[in-house]
MMTF fields as JSON, N, C-alpha, C and O atoms, coordinates in Angstrom:
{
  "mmtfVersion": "1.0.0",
  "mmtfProducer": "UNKNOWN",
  "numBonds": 339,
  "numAtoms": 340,
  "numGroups": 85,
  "numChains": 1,
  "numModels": 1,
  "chainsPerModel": [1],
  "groupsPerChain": [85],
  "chainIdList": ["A"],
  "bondAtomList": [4, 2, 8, 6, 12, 10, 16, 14, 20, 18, 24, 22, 28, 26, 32, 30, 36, 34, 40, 38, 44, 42, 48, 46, 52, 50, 56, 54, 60, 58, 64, 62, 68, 66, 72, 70, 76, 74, 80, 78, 84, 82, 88, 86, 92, 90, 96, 94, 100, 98, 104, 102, 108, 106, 112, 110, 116, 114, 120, 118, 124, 122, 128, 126, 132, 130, 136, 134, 140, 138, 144, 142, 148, 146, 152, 150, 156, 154, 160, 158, 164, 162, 168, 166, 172, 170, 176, 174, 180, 178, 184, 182, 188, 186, 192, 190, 196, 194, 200, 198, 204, 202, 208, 206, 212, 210, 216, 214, 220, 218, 224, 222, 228, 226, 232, 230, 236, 234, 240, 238, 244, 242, 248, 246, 252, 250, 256, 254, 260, 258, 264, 262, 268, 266, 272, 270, 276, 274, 280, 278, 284, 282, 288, 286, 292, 290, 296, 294, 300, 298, 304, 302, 308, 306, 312, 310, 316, 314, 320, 318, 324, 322, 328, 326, 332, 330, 336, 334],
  "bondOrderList": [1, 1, 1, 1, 1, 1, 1, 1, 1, 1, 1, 1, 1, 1, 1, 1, 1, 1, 1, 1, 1, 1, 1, 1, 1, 1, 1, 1, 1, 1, 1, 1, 1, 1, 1, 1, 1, 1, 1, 1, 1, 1, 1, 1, 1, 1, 1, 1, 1, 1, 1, 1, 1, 1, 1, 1, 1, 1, 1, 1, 1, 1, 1, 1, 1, 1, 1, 1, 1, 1, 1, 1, 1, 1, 1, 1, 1, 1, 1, 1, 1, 1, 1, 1],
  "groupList": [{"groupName": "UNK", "atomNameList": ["N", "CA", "C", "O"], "elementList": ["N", "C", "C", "O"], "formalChargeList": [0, 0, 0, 0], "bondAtomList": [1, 0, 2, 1, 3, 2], "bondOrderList": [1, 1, 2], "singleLetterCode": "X", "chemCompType": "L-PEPTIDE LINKING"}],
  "groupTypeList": [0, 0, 0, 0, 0, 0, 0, 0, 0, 0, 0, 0, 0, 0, 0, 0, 0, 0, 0, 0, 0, 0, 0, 0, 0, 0, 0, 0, 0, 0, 0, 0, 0, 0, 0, 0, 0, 0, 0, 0, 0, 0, 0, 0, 0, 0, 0, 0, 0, 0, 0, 0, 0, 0, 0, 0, 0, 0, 0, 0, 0, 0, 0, 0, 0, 0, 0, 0, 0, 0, 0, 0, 0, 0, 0, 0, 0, 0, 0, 0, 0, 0, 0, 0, 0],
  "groupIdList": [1, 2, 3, 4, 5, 6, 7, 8, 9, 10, 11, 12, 13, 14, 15, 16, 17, 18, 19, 20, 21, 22, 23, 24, 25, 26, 27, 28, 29, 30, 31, 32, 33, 34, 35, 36, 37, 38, 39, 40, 41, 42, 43, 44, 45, 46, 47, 48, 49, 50, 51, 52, 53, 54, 55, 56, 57, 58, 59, 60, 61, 62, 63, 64, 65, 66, 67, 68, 69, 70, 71, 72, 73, 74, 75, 76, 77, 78, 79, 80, 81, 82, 83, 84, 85],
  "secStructList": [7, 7, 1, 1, 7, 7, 7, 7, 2, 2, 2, 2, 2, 2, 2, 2, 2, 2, 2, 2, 2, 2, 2, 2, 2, 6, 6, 7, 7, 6, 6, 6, 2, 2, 2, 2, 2, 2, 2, 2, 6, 6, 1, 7, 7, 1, 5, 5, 7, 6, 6, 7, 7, 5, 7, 7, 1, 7, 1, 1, 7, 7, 2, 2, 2, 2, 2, 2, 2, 2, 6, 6, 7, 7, 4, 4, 4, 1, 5, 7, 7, 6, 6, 7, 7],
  "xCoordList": [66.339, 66.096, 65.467, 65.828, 64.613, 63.768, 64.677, 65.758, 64.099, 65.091, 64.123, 62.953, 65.61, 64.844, 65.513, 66.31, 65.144, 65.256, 66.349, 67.455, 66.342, 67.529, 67.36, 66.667, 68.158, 67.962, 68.962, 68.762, 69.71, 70.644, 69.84, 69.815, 69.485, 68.952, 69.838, 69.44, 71.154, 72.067, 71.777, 71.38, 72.23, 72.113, 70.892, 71.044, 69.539, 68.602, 68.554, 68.286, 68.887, 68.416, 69.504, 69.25, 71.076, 71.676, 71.465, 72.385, 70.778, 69.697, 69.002, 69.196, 67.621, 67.098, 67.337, 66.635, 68.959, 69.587, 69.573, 68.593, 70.514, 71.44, 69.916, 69.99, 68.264, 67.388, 66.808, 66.527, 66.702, 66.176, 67.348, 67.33, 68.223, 69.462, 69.182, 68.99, 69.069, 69.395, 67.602, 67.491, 66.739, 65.63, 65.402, 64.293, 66.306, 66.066, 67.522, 67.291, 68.409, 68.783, 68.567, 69.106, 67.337, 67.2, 65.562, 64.806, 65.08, 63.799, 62.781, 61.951, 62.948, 61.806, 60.729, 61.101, 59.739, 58.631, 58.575, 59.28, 57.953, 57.477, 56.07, 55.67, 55.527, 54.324, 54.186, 53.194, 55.402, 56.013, 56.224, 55.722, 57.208, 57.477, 56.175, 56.031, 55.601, 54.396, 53.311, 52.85, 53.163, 52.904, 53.151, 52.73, 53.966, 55.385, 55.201, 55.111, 55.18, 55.048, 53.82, 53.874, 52.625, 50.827, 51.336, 51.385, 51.805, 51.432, 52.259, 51.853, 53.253, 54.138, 52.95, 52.875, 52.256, 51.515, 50.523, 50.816, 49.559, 48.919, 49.332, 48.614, 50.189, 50.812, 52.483, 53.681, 51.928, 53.04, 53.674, 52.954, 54.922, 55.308, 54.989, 54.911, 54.844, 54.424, 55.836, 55.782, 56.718, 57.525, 58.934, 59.129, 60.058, 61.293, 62.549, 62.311, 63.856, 64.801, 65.885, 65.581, 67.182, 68.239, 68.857, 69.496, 68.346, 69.203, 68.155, 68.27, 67.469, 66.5, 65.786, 65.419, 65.681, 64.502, 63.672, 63.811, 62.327, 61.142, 59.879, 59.885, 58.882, 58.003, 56.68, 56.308, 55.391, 54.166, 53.417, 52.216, 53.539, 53.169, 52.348, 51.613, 52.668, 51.707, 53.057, 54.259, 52.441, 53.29, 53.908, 53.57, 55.212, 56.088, 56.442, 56.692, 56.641, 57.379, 59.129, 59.879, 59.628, 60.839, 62.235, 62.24, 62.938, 63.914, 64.437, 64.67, 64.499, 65.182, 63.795, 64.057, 62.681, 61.787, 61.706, 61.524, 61.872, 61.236, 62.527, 62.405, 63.576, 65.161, 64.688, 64.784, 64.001, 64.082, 62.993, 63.356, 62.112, 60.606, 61.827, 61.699, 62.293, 62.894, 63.714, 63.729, 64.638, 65.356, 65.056, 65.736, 63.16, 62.401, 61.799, 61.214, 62.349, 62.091, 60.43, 60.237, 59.666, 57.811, 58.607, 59.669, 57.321, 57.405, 56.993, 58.128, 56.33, 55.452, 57.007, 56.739, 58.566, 59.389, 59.919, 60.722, 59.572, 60.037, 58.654, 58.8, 57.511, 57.015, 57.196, 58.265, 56.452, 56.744, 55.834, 54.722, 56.246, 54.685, 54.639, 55.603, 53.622, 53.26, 54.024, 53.926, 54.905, 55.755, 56.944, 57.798, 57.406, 58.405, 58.683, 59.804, 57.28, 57.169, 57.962, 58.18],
  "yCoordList": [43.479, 42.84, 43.859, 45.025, 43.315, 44.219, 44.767, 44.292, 45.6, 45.412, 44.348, 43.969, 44.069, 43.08, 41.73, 40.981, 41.579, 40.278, 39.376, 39.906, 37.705, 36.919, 35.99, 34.995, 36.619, 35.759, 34.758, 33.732, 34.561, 32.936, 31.8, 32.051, 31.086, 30.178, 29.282, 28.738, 29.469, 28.582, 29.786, 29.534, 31.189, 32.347, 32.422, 32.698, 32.223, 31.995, 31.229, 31.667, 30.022, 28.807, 28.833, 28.298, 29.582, 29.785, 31.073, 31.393, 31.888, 32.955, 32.643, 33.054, 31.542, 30.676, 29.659, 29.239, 29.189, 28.361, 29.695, 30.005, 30.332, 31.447, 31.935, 31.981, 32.335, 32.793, 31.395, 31.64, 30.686, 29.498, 29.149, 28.357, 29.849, 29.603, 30.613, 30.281, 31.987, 32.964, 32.703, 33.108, 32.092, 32.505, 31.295, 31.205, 30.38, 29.434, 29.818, 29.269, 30.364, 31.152, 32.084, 32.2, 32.844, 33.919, 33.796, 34.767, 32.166, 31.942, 32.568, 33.08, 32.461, 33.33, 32.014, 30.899, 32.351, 31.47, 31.497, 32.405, 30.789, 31.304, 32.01, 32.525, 31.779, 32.217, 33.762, 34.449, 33.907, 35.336, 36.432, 37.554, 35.711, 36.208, 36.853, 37.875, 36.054, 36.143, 37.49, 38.486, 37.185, 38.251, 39.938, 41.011, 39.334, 40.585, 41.732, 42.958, 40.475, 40.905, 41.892, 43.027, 41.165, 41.965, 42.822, 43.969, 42.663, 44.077, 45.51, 46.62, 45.399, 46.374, 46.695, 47.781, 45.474, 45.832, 46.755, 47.922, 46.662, 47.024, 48.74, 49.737, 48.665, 50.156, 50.593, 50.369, 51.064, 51.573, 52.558, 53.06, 52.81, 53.943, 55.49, 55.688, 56.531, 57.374, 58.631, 59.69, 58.292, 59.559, 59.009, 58.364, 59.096, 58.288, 59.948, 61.06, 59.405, 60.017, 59.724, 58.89, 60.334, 60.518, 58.73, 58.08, 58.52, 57.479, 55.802, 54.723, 56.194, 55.438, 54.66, 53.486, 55.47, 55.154, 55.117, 55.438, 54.874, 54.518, 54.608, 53.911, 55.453, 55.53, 55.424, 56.575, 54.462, 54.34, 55.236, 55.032, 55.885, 56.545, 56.233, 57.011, 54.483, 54.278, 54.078, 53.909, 54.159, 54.31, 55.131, 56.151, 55.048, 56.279, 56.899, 56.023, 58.041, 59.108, 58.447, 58.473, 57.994, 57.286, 58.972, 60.135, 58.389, 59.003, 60.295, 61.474, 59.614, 60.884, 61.618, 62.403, 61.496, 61.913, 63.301, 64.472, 62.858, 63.806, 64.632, 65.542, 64.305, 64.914, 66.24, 67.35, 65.951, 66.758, 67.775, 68.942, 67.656, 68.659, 69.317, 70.474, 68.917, 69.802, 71.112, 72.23, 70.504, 71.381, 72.121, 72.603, 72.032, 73.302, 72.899, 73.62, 71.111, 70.99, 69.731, 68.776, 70.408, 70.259, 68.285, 67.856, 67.683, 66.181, 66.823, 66.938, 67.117, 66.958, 67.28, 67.454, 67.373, 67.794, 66.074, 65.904, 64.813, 63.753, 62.482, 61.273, 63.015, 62.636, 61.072, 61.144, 59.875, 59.125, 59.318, 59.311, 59.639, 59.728, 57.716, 56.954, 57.461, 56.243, 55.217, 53.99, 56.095, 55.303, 55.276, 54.899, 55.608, 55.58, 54.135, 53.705, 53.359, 52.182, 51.319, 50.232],
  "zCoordList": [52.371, 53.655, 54.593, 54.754, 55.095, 55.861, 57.377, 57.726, 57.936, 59.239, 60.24, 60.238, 61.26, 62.239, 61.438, 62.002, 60.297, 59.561, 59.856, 59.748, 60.327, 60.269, 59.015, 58.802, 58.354, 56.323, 56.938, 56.288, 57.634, 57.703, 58.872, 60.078, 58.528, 58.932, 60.304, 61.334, 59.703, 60.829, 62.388, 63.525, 61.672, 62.762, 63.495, 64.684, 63.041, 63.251, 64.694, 65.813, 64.286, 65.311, 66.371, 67.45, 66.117, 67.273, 67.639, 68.392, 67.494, 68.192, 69.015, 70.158, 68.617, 69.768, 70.704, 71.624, 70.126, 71.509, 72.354, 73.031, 72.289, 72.895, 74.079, 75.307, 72.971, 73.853, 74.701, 75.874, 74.483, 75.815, 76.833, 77.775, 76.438, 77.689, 78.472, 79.642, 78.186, 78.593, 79.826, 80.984, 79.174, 79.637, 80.56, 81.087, 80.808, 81.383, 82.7, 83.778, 82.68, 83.188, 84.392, 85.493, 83.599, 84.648, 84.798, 84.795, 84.954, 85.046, 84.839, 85.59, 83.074, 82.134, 81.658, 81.294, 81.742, 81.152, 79.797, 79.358, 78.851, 78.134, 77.675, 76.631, 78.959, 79.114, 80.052, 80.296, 80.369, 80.898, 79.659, 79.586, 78.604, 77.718, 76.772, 76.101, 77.0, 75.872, 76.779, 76.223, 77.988, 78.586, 78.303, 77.869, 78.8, 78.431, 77.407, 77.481, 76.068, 74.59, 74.387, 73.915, 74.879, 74.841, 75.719, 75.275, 76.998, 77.615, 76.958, 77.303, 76.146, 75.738, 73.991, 73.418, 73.583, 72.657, 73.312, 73.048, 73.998, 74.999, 75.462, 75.382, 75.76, 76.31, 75.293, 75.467, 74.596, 73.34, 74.399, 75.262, 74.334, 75.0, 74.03, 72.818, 75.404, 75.017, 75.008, 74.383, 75.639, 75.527, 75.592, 76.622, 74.703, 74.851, 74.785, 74.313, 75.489, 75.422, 74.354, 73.501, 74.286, 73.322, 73.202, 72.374, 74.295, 75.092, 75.037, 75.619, 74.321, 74.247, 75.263, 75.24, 76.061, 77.507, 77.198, 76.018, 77.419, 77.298, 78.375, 79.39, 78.091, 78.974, 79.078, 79.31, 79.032, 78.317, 79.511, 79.335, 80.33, 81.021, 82.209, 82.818, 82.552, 83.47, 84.81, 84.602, 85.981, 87.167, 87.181, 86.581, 87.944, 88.672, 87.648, 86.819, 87.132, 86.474, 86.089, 87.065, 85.005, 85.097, 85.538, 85.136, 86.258, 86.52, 85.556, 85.823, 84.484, 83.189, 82.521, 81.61, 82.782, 82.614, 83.773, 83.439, 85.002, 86.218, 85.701, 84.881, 86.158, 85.648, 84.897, 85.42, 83.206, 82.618, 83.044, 82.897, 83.39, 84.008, 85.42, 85.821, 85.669, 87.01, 86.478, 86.994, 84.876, 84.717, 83.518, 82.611, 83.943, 82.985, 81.248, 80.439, 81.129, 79.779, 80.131, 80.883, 79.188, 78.831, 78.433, 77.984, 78.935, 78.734, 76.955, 76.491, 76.195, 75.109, 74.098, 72.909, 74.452, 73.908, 73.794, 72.877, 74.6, 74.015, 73.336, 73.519, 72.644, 72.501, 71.373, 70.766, 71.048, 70.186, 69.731, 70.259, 68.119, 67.234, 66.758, 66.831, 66.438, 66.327, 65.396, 65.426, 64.458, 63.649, 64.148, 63.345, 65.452, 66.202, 66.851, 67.123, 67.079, 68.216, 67.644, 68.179]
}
């Protein structure tokens, strides 16, 4: 089984109740979602932490990013090589 994979079919489809609740909820489109999806295709992140933060490098500098440059550690020390995404 690959990872990611839902091999049960019942689990499956109460996966996608569970996501059209959640997204109807907290007034998600699905045309938001889909957005969403390209723009993260679009901008792979470029530098992640222990903690699995994430940063594609566009806008503000994220918090645990600046954090670490203050206390002397090189951004090029959390780099994602491409089989990371």
């Amino acid at each position: 089984m690959s990872k990611g994979k839902i091999v049960d079919e019942e689990a499956r489809e109460r996966l996608i109740i569970w996501l059209r609740r959640r997204m109807t909820e907290f007034g998600v489109t699905p045309e938001a979602l889909a957005a969403a999806i390209e723009h993260d295709r679009e901008h792979p992140p470029l530098f992640h932490d222990a903690h699995g933060n994430k940063w594609d490098g566009e806008g503000e500098k994220p918090g645990w990013l600046a954090a670490a440059e203050r206390a002397g550690v090189d951004p090029a020390f959390f780099p994602i090589r491409p089989e990371q995404n």
